[in-house]
Each structure stands twice: as C-alpha cells, then as structure tokens.
C-alpha positions in Angstrom: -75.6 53.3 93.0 -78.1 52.6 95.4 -80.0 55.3 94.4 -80.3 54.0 90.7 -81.2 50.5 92.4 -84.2 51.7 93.6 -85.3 54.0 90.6 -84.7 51.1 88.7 -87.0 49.0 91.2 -90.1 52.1 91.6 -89.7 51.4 87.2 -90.1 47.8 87.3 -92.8 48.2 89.7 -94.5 50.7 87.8 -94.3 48.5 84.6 -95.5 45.8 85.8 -98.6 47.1 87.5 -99.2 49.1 84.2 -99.0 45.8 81.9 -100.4 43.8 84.5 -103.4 46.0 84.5 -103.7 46.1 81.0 -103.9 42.6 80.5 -106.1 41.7 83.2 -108.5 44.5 82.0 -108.3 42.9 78.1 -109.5 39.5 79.0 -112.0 40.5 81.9 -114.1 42.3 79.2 -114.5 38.9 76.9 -114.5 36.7 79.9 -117.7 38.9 81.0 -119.2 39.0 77.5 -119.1 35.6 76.9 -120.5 34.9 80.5 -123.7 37.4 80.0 -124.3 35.7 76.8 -125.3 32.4 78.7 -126.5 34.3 81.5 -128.0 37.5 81.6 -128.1 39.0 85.4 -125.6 40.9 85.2 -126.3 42.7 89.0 -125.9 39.0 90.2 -122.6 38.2 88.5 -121.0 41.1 90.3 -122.6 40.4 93.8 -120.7 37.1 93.2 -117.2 38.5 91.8 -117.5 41.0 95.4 -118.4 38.2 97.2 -115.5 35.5 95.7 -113.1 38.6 96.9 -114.3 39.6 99.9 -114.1 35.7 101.2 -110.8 35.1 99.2 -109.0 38.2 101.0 -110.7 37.5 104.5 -109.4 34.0 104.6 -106.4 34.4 103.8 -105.5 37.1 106.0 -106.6 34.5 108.8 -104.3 31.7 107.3 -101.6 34.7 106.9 -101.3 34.1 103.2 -101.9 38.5 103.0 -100.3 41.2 105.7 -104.0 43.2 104.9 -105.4 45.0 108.2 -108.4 44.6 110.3 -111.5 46.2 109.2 -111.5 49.7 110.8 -114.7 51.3 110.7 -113.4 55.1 110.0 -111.6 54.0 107.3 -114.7 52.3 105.6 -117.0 55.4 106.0 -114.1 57.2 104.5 -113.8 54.4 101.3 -117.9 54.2 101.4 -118.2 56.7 98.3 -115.2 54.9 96.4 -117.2 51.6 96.7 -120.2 52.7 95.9 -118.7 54.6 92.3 -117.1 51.4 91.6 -119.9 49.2 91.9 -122.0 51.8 89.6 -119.5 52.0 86.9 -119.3 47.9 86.6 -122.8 47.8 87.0 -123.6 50.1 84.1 -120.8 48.3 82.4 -122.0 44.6 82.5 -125.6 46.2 81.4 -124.0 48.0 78.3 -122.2 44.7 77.5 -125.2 42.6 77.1 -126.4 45.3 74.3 -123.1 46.5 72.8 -120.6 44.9 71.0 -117.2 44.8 72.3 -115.4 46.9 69.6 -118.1 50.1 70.5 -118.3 49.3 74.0 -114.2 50.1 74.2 -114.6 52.9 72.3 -117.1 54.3 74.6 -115.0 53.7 77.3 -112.0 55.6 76.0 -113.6 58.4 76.4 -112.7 58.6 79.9 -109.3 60.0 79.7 -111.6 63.0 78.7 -113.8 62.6 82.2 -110.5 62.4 84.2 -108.8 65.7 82.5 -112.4 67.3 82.5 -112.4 66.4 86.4 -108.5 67.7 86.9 -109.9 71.2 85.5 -112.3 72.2 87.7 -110.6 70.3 90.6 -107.4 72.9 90.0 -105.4 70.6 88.0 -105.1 72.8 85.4 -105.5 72.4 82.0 -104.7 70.2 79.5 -102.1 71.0 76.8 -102.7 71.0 73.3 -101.9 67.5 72.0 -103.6 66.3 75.0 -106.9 68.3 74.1 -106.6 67.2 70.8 -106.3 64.1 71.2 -109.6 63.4 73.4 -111.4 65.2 71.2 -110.4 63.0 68.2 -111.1 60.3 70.6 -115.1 61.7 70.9 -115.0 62.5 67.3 -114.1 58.7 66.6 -117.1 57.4 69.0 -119.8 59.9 67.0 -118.5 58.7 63.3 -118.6 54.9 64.6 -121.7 55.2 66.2 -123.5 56.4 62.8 -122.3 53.4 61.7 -123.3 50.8 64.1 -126.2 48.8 62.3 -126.4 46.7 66.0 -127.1 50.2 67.7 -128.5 49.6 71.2 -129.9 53.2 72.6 -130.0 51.4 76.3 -126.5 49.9 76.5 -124.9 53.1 74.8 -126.3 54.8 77.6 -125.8 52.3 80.2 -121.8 53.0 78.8 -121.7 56.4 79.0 -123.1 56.6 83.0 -120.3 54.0 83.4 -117.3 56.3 81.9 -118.7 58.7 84.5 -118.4 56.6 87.4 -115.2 54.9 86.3 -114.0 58.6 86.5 -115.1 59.3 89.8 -113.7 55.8 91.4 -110.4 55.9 89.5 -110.0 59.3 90.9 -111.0 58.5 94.5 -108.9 55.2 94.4 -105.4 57.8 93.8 -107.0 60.1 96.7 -107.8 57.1 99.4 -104.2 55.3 98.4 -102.2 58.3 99.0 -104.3 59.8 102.1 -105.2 56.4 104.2 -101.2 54.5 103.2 -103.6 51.9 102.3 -102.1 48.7 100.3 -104.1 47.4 97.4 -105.5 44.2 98.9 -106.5 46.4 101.7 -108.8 49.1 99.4 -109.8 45.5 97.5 -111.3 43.8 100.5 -112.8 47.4 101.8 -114.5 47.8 98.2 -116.0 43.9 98.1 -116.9 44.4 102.3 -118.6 47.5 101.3 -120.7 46.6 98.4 -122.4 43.5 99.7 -125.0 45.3 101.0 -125.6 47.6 98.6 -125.5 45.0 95.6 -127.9 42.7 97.5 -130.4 45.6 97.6 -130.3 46.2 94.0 -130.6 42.5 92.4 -133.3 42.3 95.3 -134.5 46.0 93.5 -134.2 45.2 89.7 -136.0 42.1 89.7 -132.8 39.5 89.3 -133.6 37.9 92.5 -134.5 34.8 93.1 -134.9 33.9 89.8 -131.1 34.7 89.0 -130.2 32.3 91.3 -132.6 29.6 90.2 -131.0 29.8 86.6 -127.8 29.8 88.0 -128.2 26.5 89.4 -129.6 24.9 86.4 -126.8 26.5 84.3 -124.2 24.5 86.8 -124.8 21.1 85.2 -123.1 23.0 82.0 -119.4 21.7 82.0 -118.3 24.8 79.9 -120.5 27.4 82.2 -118.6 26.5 85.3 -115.4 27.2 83.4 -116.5 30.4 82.4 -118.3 31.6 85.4 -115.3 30.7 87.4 -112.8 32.2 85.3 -114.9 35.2 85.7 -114.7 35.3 89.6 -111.2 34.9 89.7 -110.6 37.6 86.8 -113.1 39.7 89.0 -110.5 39.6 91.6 -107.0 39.9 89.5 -108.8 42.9 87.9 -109.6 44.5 91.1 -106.5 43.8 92.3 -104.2 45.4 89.2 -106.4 48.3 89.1 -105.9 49.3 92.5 -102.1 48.8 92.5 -101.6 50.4 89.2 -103.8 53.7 90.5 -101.6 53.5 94.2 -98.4 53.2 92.4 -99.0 55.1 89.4 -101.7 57.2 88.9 -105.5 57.5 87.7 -104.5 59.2 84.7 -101.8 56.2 84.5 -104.7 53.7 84.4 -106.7 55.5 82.0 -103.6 55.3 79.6 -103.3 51.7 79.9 -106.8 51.3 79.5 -106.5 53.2 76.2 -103.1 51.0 75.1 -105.2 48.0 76.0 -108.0 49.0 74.1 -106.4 48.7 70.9 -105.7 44.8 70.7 -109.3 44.3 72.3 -110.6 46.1 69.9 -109.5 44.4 67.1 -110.1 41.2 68.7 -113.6 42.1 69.1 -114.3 42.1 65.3 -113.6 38.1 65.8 -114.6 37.0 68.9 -118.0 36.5 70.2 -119.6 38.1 67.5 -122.1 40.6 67.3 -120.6 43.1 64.7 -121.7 44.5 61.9 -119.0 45.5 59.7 -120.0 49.2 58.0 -117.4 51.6 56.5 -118.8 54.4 59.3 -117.7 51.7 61.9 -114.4 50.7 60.7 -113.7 54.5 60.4 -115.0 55.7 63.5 -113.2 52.8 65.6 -109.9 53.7 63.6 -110.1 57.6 64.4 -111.2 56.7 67.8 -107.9 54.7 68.5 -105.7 57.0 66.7 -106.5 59.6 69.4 -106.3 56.8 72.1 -102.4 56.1 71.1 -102.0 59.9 70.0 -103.2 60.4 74.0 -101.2 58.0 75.3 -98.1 59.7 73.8 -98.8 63.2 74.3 -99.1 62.3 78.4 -95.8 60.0 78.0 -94.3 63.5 76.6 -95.6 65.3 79.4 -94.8 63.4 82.5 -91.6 62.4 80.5 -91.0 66.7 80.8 -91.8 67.0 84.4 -89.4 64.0 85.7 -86.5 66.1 83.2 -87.3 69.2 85.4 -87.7 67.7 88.3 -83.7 66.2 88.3 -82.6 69.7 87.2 -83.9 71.5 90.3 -82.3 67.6 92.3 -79.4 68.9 90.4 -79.1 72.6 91.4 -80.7 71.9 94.8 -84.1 73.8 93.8 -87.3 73.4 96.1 
C-alpha cells in the first residue's frame, strides 16, 4: 500500500509539473509578444526577467521563504554552459518574435523534439522508432508547406527561430544532466541560471546597441498604465516559466518537456490566428500549421507508447526479480 502511495504521489508530481509547464509556456509566448510590440529591445527585457529572479530567489532565501543553497562557485562553473544555452535560445526567441507571427513561430519551435532525438543519437541513445521518426519528420514537412505560405515571411526572425530550437536543445538537455548529476532542486538551477547570465546579458545589450537608449524608452513607456501591467506580468511569467521548466526537466525529462511543449503548442496555435494579429491567412499556411500539429500530437503519442512499454517491462523484471 505504501508502495502505491508513493507511485501515486511521483504521478501527481509528474502531472503537475508537466501541465504546469505547459501552461506557463502558452501564456509566456503572448505575454512576450504583446510586450515587444510596445517595446522592442528584446536583450533588455530578458536582462530584466534574469534580474526580477535572481533578486526574487535571493531574498527570499534570506527571509527563509525558499530552502535553496548558498552560491557554490564549483557548481556555477559546472552550470556556466547551461546558462549561457538558455540565455541564447530566449534571446534568439524574443528576436524571432518581433518578426514572426505566433502561429509560425510555434511551429518552428516544434521542431525540437527532432533536435533532442537527433542529439540522443549521436550521444548513444539510440535511435528513434518508427512512429517516432515519422512523426518529426511530418512535423518538418508541416514547417516547409506553411512557410511557402506565409505572405508575412520574415527571413531574419525564421532564422533567429531556428538558432533558438538549437539552443533550446542544448539547455533542455543540460538542465536533465545538471539535475540528476549536482541533486540540485529547481529554484536552486533557477537562481544559478539568472546569477550566471547577468554578466553576460549586460555585455550584449551594451554589444547590440540596446543600451542606454533601451532604458531611456523604458522610462518614458512607465507613465503607460497598461505597459506596466504587461511588462510586469512578463517578469513574473519570466520567473514561473523558469521555474516549471526546470522542475518538469528534474522530475521528468527533456524529452518530457519537449512533449508538453508540443501538446501546448496546439491551443497556442490556434489562439495565435486571433490574438495580436499579424497573420495572413493562405491555404499553404493553414495546411502547413495543420500537418505540422498532426505530427506534434502523432509525436506526443508515439513517446507515450514508448515509455508507456518500458514502465510495462520494467514491473515484469520487479516481478521475476530481473536486474
């Protein structure tokens, strides 16, 4: 009995980080959208979503409000690469969003499942099954046919969305690794990430240009009633995000978080076409965008399938007491 009890618990825990995730991810993408349409520098608007965590976190471990660790210099040259991969990806992200609409910029970023089994094969994973290859490739086959149909196409934001599905591979894949290795919590790998990237995000709106006349804009823009509200609902989603993404990857997987990203994908999606604007409706769109979430759900389903197969054979050998 007790044994159920906590299988039951690891499920529920699962789930929630899973849906959690999901939803978190959904709304941070029109919350940012609708924030870049007011206000372009999009380097700047992360430096502040780091900043709002890394301050957040810190306090409240001194108030007690979080059980996260010290800073711990090893473990910070160890996380260094993580931050700096996710720091690219959302950069490259928030530039693709101010040229692509929503609808193509979540079909672009389905295509990561792809990355992440791409990555798993030549990092001895293995390969992927049938249904699985299948599936990603419908995916890519949806992003080619809606992309010929894209009358808003934007050559600089489809790239700047492409770099970022490879450097959401790379961090979502070094989050699992870091979680597993280091027995780090979520909160923990969150502050470490923020702490980490200051620097480094500094440089670069210091780099591109954004600075100081990002800042200059920004305080003019804070007499706006409605841009508060937005620009503050983007900090805190900043930090929710962060925060489901790294607990679903510790207590899931990366492969799980791709999966969700996919599910998510498909109400956003649809959403898109309504919200915000920015899309040109073309049969070549509405195609591609349909093919391309077939193969996100047909994805989804295969890996449920799979890991559905491997927790049936894992009881048997429980059963027979194979190791």
């Amino acid at each position: 009995m007790e044994i159920r009890a906590d299988a039951e618990t690891s499920s529920f825990s699962s789930l929630f980080a899973a849906v959690s995730y999901g939803f978190a991810s959904m709304a941070m993408v029109f919350i940012n959208k609708a924030v870049l349409m007011q206000y372009a520098y999009s380097m700047t608007l992360l430096t502040l979503q780091q900043l709002a965590t890394s301050l957040l976190i810190h306090f409240g471990r001194k108030m007690g409000c979080t059980k996260a660790r010290e800073l711990n210099m090893t473990t910070a040259k160890r996380l260094l690469p993580l931050s700096i991969f996710y720091n690219a990806n959302v950069a490259f992200a928030l530039a693709s969003l101010k040229g692509v609409n929503i609808p193509m910029y979540i079909a672009i970023k389905r295509l990561t499942p792809l990355a992440v089994l791409i990555t798993g094969c030549f990092s001895g994973k293995g390969k992927p099954t049938t249904q699985v290859t299948l599936s990603v490739t419908l995916t890519a086959a949806g992003v080619l046919v809606a992309a010929l149909g894209d009358f808003s196409f934007d050559l600089f934001g489809y790239s700047m969305a492409f770099v970022s599905v490879f450097f959401q591979t790379m961090y979502l894949v070094l989050v699992e690794k870091s979680g597993a290795e280091d027995g780090l919590s979520s909160v923990e790998i969150m502050f470490y990430n923020s702490f980490l990237s200051l620097p480094f995000l500094m440089f670069l709106i210091i780099v591109t240009g954004e600075f100081p006349n990002s800042l200059s804009v920004l305080f003019a823009k804070s007499y706006s009633f409605s841009f508060l509200v937005i620009l503050t609902l983007s900090l805190v989603m900043g930090i929710v995000l962060n925060f489901t993404m790294f607990l679903c990857t510790i207590v899931n997987s990366a492969l799980t978080t791709t999966i969700v990203g996919v599910l998510k994908g498909v109400v956003s999606t649809t959403l898109g076409f309504f919200l915000l604007g920015g899309v040109q409706v073309h049969a070549l769109n509405v195609a591609g965008l349909v093919i391309n979430t077939a193969g996100g759900v047909w994805y989804s389903f295969a890996k449920y399938q799979q890991k559905k197969a491997q927790i049936s054979c894992s009881n048997i050998d429980m059963i027979f007491g194979i190791e």
